[in-house]
PATORFI-603995 format. One line per field, with one value per atom (N, C-alpha, C): residue in three letters; chain; atom name; x, y, z. Coordinates in Angstrom, 1 decimal, padded with zeros to 4 digits, always signed. Example, Ala and Ser with C-alpha at 12.3 -4.5 7.8 and 13.67 -1.06 7.14 Angstrom:
<sites>
torlum = [ALA  ALA  ALA  SER  SER  SER] .
vexdo = [A  A  A  A  A  A] .
zaza = [N  CA  C  N  CA  C] .
X = [+013.2  +012.3  +013.2  +012.8  +013.7  +012.9] .
Y = [-005.7  -004.5  -003.3  -002.2  -001.1  +000.0] .
Z = [+007.8  +007.8  +007.8  +007.1  +007.1  +007.9] .
</sites>
This chain:
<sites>
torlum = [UNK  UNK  UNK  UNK  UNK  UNK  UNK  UNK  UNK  UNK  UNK  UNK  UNK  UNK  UNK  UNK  UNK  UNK  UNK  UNK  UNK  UNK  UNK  UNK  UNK  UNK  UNK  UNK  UNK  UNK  UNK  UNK  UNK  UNK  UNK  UNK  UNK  UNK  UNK  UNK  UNK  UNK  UNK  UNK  UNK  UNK  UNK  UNK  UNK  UNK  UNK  UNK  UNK  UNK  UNK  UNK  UNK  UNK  UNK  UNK  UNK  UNK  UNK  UNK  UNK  UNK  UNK  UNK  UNK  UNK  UNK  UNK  UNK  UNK  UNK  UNK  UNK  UNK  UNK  UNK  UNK  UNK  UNK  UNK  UNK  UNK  UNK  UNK  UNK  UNK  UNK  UNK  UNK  UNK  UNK  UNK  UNK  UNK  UNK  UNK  UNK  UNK  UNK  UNK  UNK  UNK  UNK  UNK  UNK  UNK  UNK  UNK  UNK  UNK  UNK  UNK  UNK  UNK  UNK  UNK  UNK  UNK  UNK  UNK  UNK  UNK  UNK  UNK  UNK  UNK  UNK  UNK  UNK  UNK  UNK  UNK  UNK  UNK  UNK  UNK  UNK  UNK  UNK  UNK  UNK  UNK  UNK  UNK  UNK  UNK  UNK  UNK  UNK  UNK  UNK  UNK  UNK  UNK  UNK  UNK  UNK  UNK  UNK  UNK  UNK  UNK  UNK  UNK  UNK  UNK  UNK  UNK  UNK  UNK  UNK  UNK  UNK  UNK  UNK  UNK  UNK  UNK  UNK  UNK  UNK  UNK  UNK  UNK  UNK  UNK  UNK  UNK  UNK  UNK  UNK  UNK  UNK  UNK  UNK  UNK  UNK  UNK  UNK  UNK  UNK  UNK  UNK  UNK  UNK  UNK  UNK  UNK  UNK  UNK  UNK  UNK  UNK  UNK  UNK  UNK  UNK  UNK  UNK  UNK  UNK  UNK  UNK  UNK  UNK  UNK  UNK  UNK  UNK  UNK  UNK  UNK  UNK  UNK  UNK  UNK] .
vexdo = [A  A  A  A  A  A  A  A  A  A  A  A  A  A  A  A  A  A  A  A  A  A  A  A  A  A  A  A  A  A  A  A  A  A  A  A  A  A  A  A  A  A  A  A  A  A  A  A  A  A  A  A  A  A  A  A  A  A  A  A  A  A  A  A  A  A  A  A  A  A  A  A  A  A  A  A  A  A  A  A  A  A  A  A  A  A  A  A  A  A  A  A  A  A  A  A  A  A  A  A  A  A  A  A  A  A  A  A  A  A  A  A  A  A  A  A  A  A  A  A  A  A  A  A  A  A  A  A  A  A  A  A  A  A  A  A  A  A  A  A  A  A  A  A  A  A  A  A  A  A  A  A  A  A  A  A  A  A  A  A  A  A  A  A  A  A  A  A  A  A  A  A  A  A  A  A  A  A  A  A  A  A  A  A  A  A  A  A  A  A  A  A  A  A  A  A  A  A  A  A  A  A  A  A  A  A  A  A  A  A  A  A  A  A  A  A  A  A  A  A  A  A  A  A  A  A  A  A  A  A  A  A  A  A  A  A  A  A  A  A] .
zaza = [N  CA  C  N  CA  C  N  CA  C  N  CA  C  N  CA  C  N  CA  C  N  CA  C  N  CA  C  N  CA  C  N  CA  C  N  CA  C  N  CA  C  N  CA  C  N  CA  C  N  CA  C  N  CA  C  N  CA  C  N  CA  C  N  CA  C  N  CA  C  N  CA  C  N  CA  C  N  CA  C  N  CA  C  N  CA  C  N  CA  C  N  CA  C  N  CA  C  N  CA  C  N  CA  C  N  CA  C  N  CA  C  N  CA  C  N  CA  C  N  CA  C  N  CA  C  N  CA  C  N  CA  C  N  CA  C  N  CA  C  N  CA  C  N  CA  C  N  CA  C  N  CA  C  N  CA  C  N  CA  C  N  CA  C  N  CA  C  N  CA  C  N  CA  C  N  CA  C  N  CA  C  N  CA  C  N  CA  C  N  CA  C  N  CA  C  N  CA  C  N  CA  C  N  CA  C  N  CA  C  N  CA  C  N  CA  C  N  CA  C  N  CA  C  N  CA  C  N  CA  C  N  CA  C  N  CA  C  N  CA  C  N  CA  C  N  CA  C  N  CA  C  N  CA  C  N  CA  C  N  CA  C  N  CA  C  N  CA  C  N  CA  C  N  CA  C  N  CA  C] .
X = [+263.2  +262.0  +261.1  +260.4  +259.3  +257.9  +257.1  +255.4  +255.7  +253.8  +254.1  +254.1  +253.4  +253.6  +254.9  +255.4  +256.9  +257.6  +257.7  +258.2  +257.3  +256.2  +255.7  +256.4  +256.8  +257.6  +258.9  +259.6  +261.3  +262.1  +263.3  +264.6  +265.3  +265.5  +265.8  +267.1  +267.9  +269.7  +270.6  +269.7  +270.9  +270.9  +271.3  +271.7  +270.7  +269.9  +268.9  +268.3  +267.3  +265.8  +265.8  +266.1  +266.0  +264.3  +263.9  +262.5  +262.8  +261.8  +262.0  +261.1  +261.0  +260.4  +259.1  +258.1  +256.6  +256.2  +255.9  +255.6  +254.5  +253.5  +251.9  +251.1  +250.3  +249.7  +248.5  +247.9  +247.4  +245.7  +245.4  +244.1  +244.0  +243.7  +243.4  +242.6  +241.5  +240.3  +240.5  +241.5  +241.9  +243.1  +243.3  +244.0  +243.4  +242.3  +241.3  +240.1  +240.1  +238.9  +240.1  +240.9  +241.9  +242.8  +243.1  +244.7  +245.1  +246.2  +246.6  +246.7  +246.4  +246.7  +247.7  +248.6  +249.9  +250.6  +250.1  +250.9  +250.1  +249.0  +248.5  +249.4  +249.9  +250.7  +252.0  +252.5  +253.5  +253.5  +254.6  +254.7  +255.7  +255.5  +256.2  +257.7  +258.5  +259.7  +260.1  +260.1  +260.2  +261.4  +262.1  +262.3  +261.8  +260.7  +260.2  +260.1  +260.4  +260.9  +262.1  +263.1  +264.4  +265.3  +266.7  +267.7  +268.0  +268.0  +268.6  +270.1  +270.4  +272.3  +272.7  +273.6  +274.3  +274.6  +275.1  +275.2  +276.8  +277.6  +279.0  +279.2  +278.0  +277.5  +277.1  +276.3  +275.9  +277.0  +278.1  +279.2  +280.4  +280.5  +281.1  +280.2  +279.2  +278.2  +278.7  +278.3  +278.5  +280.4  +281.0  +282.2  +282.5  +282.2  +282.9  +281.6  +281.2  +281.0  +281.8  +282.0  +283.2  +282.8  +282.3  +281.8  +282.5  +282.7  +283.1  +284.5  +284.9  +286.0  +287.1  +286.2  +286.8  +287.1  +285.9  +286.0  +287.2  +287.5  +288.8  +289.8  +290.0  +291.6  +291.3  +290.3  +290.7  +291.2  +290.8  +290.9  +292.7  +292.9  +294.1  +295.0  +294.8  +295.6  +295.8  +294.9  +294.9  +295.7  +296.0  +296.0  +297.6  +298.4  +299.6  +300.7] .
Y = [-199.1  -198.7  -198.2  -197.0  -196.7  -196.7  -196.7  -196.7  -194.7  -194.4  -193.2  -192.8  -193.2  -193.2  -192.8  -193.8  -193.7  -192.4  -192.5  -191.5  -189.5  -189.4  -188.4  -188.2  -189.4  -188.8  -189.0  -189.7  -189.7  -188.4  -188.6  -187.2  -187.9  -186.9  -187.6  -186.8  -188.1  -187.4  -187.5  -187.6  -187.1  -188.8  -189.5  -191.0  -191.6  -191.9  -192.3  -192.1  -192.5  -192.1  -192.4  -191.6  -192.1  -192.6  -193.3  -193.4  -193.3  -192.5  -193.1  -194.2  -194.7  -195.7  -195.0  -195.9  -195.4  -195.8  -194.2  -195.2  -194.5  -194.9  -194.5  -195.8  -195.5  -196.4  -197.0  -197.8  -198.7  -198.0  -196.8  -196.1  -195.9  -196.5  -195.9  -195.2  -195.3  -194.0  -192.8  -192.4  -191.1  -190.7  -191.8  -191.4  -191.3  -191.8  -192.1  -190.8  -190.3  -189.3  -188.1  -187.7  -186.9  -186.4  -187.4  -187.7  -186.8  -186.3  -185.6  -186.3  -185.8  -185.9  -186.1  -185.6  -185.3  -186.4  -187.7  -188.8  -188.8  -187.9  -187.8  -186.9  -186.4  -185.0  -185.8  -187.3  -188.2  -189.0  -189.7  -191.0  -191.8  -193.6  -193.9  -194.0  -194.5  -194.8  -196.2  -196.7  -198.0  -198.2  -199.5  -200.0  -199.7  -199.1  -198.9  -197.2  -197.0  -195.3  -194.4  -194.8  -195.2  -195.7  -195.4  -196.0  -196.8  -198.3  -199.6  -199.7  -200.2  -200.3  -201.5  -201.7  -202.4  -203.7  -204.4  -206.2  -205.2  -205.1  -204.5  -203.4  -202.6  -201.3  -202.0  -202.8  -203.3  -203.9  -205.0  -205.3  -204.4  -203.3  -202.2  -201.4  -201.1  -201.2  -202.1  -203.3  -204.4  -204.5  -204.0  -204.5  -203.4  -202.4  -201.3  -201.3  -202.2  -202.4  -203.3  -202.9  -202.9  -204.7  -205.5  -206.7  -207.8  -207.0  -207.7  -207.1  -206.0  -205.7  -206.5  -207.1  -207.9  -209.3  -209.7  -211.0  -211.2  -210.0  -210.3  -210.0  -209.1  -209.3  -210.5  -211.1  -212.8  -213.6  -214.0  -214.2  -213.9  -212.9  -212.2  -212.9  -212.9  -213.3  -215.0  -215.1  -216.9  -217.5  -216.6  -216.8  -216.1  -215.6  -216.0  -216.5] .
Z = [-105.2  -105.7  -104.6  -104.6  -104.0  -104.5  -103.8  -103.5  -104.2  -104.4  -104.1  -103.0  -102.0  -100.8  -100.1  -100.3  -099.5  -100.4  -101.6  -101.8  -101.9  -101.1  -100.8  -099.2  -098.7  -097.2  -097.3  -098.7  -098.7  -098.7  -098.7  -098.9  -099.6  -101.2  -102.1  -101.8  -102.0  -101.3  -102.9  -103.8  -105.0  -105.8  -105.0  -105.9  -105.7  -103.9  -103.5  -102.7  -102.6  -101.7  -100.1  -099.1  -098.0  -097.1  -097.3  -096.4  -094.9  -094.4  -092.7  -092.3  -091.6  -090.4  -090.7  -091.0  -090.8  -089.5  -088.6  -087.3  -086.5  -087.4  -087.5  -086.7  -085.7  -085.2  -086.0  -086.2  -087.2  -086.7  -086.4  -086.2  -087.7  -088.9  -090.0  -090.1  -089.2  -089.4  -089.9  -089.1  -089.3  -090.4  -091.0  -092.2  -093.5  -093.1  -094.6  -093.9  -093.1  -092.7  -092.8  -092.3  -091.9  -092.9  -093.4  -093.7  -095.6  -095.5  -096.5  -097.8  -099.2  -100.5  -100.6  -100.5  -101.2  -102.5  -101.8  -102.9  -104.4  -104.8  -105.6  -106.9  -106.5  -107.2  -107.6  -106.8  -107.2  -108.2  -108.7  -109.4  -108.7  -108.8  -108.0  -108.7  -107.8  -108.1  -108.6  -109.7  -110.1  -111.0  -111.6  -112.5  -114.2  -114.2  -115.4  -115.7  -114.9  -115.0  -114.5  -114.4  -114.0  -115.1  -114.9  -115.7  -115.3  -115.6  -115.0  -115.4  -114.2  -114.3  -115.5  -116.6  -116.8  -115.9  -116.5  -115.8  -115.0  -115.9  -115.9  -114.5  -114.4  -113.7  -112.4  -112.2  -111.1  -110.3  -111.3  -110.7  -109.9  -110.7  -110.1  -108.7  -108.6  -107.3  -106.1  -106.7  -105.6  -105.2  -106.0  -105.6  -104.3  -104.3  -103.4  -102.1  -101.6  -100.3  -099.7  -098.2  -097.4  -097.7  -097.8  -097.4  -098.5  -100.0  -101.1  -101.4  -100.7  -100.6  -099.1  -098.5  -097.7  -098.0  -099.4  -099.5  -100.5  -101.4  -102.3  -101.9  -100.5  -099.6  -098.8  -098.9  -098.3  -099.1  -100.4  -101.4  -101.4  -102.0  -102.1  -101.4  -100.1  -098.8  -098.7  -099.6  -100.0  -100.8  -101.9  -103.0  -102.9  -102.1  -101.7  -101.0] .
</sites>
């Protein structure tokens, strides 16, 4: 999920949103006297405007990181 914020400075890479590191020194002055519009012309990125995955869809997600793909060749490796 993004802010509009975050998403007025993301790279939307197709599946998801890359944010960078906000690495703005905490001088607000000059963001509130200075500082650009842009997140106005945005909507955020949420749960409520978005397709939510499937219970089924999520599990397919979480299975193909290297981390849960390690835990069922442990498994596996147990289990003969």
């Amino acid at each position: 999920m993004l802010t509009r914020e975050e998403r007025a400075r993301s790279e939307d890479l197709g599946s998801y949103f890359r944010v960078p590191a906000d690495t703005r020194d905490l001088n607000y002055g000059k963001f509130f006297e200075e500082g650009e519009d842009i997140a106005e012309a945005l909507t955020e990125y949420t749960s409520s405007n978005t397709r939510q995955l499937t219970v089924d869809e999520v599990v397919a997600k979480v299975m193909t990181t290297d981390y849960m793909q390690a835990v069922v060749a442990g498994a596996e490796s147990r289990a003969s």
